[in-house]
Structures are given as structure tokens and as C-alpha cells.
N, C-alpha and C positions, 0 to 999 in steps of 0.2 A: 449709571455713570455716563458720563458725555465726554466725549473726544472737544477739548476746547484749544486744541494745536499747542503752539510753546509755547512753554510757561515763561511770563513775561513780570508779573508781579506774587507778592506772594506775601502777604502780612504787611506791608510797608517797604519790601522789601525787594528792590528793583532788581532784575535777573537779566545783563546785559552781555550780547553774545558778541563776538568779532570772529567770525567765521573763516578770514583770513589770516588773524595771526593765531586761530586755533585757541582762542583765551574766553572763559566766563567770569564776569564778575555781581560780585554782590553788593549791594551800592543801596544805601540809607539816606541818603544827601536830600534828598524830598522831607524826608521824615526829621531829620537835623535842623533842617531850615525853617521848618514848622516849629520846631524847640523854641529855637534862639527869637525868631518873631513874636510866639509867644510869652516871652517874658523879656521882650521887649530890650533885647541884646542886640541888632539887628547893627547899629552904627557903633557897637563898643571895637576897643582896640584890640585886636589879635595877637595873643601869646603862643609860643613854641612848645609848651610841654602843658598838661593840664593842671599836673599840682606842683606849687613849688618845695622842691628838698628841702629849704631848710626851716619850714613853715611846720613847729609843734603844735600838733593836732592832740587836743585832750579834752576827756570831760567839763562841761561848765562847771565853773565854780561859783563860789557864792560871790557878789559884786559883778560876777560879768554880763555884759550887756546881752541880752538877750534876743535874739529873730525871730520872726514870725514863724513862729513852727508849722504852721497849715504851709504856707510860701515854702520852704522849707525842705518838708515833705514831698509836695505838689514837685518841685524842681529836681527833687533827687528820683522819684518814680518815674519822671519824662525821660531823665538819662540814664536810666536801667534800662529802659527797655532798647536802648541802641546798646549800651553795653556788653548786654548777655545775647547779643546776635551778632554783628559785625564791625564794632569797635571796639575790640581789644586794648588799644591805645588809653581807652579809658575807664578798662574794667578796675583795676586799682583803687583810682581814685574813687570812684561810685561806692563801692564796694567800701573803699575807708571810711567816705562823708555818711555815708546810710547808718552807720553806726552811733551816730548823734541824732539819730532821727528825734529821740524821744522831748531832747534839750539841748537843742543849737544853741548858740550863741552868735555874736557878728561877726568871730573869728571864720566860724564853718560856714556861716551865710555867705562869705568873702571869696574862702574857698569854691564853693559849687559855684558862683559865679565868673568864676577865674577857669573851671570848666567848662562851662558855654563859650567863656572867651577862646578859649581853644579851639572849640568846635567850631566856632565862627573863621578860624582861618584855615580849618578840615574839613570843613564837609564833603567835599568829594572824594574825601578817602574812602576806598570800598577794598576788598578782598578780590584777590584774582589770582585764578586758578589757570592752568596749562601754559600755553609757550611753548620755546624749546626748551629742550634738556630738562624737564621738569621731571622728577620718579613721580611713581603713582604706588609706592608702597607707602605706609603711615610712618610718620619716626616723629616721637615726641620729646620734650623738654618738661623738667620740673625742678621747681627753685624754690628756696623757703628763706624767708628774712627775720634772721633770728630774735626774739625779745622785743619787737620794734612799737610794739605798743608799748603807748606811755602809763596808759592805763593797770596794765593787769600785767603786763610783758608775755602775754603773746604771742606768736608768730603769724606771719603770715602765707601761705602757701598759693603756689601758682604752678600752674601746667599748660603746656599748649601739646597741641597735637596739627602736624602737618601732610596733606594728601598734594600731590599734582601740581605743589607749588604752593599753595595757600591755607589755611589756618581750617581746621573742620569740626574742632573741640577747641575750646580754652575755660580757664577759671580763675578768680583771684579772689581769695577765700581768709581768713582769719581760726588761725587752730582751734581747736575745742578745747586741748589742756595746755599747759605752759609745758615747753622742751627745756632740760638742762644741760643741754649742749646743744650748738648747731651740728653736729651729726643727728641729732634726734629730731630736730626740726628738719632737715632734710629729710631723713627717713619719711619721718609724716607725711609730708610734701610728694616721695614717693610710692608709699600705698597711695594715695591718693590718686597718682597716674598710674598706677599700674591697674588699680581698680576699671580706669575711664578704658586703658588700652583694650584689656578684658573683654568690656561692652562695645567698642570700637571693632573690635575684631568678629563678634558677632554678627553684628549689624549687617559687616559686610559680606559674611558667610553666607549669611541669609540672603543676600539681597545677589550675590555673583550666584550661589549652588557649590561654590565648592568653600574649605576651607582656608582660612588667613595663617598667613606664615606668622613666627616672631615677630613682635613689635619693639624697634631700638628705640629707647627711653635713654635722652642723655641727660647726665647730675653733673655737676661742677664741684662735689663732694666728695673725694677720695676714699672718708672714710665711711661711708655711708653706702658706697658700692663696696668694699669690703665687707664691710657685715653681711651687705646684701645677699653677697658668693659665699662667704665663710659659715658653715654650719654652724662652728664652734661657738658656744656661750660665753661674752668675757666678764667680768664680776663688772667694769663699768655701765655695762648695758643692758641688767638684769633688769633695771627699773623701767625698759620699757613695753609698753602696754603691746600685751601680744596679738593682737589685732594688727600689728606693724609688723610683725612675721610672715603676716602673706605675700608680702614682696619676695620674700625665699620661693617661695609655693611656686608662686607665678614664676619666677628665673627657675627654678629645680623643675617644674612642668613644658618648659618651653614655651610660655608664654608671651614672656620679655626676655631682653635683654639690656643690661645696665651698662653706661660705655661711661667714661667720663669726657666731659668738654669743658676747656678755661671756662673763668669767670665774665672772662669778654667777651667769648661768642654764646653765653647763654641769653637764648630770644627770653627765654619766661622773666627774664628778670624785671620784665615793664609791667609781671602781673605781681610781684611782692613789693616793689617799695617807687616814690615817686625819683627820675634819675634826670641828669641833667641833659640839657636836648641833644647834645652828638650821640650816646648811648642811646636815647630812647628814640631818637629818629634811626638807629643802624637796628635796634629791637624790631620795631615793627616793617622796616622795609624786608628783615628776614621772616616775619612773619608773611609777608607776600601782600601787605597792606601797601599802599598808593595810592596819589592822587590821579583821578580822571585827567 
């Protein structure tokens, strides 16, 4: 091993210190701008949110005009990989368009391009950590958008998790079974974080020597943190799949804890559905996201 002083880059991924206001941030804007040059987005007009709400996103059909699916492809794998590292803002999106990967159409072509357009008036959005008054315990958010595929009716599930001010987990994910209730889809949505808290907690056991307190996981779900705390079985929610019972486990072991928070101030919501720019720019300013 070799002593190479601070770490200054790291995958693409710029590691920039302010020593006076006590702040690190993480900043992809090299790696963004490289995107949008490459496919040749570079002069397009810049939009405030990445997907628009009321744009139905579905399977092609027969007659519909068809896109280059290599192009396609190629474009949704450049925006993964800022996605699943420090733009949250546009894990949703990513994450919805990928799902046409096999048979775009000019609808979904329109869409990912309407994503760069985005990114072309964000790129120096980056993640930033410390300040004042920042805690340095974990406290997470998980949100589930009921049935919202068109497709299959679905859901889709999102979590964040925050340290020191800024985002250190997130995800935006599409269910594996169909939910018959949005308590069910919440739930899902929370094993899902309580699993991540779980491994969150670890990590950081490992890496201080001692161990991590409870982790507060907040739902916007009422009834979904009642099941959570309730042991009792109620004949509505026998049908779900018990692998969603470990969220008991982990609240009954002192792992998490389940709070509730409005529907207003849940940040995950920018990782289940696309929202109109006053909510999704107050989403990710709470997620500790900003521009340079």
C-alpha cells in the first residue's frame, strides 16, 4: 500500500473539501458533462425536473414508432452510472426508462433525452456533507408509489438514508410482486430500508469499533407503522408475503425505529414517482443535494 495524501478523486467522482466551512462534497459534474457532450446535448434547453408527471410511460405497442435501441441503451447506461452514485435526483427516472431497455419507442427516446436536458442545467449538483448543526447519526426515509406502473401495476419503492447532512444510501427500485393495498406497498418499501439500515449499521460498527444505536426510519404511512409495532395478525394482511415481517424483527430487536412523517416532508418521494419542480427541488435540497 502507498500513502497518496487526500483523497481528491475516486471513480469519476470528485471529493471536494472546504476546510473552513467544515463541508465535503461529492461532485460528478466532470463526469455529467462528459454525458451531455457526448450525445451531443451540449446547446439543448434546460428543464427543471427530469421526467415529466404527466408523461404515461408504457410498453411499446404495435404501430409505435420505434428508437434506436443500441442509442437507447447506450444513453440509459451513461445515466446510471451518475444515478446509483450521486444523483439521486435522478435515480427514478433512470431507473423507470431502463425498464424499456429491450423496446423503446420515440416516447422513452424523448423521455431520456429530456433527462440530459436536465442534467444540463444540474451538473453541479453534488452531495455535501457537514456544516453546522448537521447530526452525524443515520435517520432514513422510505416511500412506495402505489400500482403506478402502467404496465403490470407495480409499485415502486424508494429509500434514502442520511449521515452529517447528506445522502450515504438511496434507491429507486420497482416491486417484485403487485401490493393490494398501499399499506402493503409501503411495507415492502420498508423491509426494503430496514434491511439497508441493518447493513448501514454494520458498516459503521466495523469501521468506529464500537456499536450503532437504532436507526429512525421515517413512513408517511400510518398504517404500515402500525402493523410494523402491532404483533397482532389481522385477517386483511394475512396475504402478506412473510419475508415483510422482518421489519417487526428489526423494530422488536432494536434495530430501527418506525416514526411517521407527512407526505410533504417525505425526501424519498423523488425516488418513487416523477413530481413537479417546487416538491422535487424541496426533495433533494433535503436530501443535502446542491448546486456548486
Amino acid at each position: 500500500m502507498k500513502d497518496m495524501g487526500v483523497a481528491k478523486r475516486y471513480l469519476g467522482i470528485d471529493i471536494i473539501r472546504d476546510r473552513k466551512k467544515k463541508t465535503l462534497r461529492l461532485d460528478q459534474s466532470a463526469y455529467i458533462t462528459d454525458v451531455i457532450n457526448r450525445y451531443d446535448m451540449a446547446d439543448s434547453k434546460a428543464v427543471s425536473i427530469p421526467l415529466d408527471p404527466s408523461l404515461p410511460l408504457q410498453k411499446a405497442k404495435d404501430g409505435d414508432a420505434r428508437a434506436d435501441g443500441t442509442l437507447y441503451r447506450q444513453i440509459n447506461g451513461s445515466l446510471a452510472y451518475g444515478a446509483i452514485h450521486t444523483r439521486a435526483d435522478i435515480a427514478f427516472s433512470v431507473s423507470k426508462l431502463c425498464q424499456y431497455n429491450s423496446d423503446p419507442n420515440q416516447i422513452h427516446h424523448g423521455a431520456v433525452k429530456h433527462v440530459i436536458r436536465y442534467l444540463n442545467g444540474t451538473k453541479d449538483m453534488s452531495i455535501v456533507y457537514g456544516g453546522t448543526n448537521t447530526p452525524l447519526e443515520i435517520v432514513g426515509y422510505t416511500d412506495a408509489s402505489w400500482g403506478d406502473d402502467l404496465d403490470n401495476r407495480r409499485s415502486t419503492t424508494g429509500h434514502a438514508f442520511k449521515m452529517n447532512g447528506g445522502l450515504i444510501a438511496f434507491e429507486s427500485k420497482r416491486q417484485p410482486t403487485v401490493a393490494l393495498s398501499t399499506m402493503e406497498s409501503e411495507l415492502m418499501a420498508l423491509c426494503q430500508g430496514a434491511k439497508e439500515a441493518i447493513s448501514l449499521q454494520r458498516l459503521l460498527a466495523d469501521i468506529q469499533g464500537t456499536p450503532i444505536s437504532m436507526i429512525t426510519i421515517h413512513v408517511d404511512n400510518q398504517a404500515a407503522i402500525s402493523h410494523t409495532k402491532d404483533p397482532t395478525d389481522h385477517a386483511r394482511t394475512k396475504h402478506i408475503d412473510i419475508k415483510h415481517q422482518f421489519t417487526r424483527e428489526a423494530f422488536a430487536n432494536g434495530a430501527i425505529d418506525v416514526v411517521y412523517i407527512p407526505t410533504g416532508d417525505m425526501i424519498a418521494d423523488v425516488l418513487t414517482k416523477p413530481l413537479p419542480r417546487i416538491k422535487h427541488e424541496r426533495c433533494i435540497a433535503a436530501m443535502g443535494m446542491m448546486k456548486d
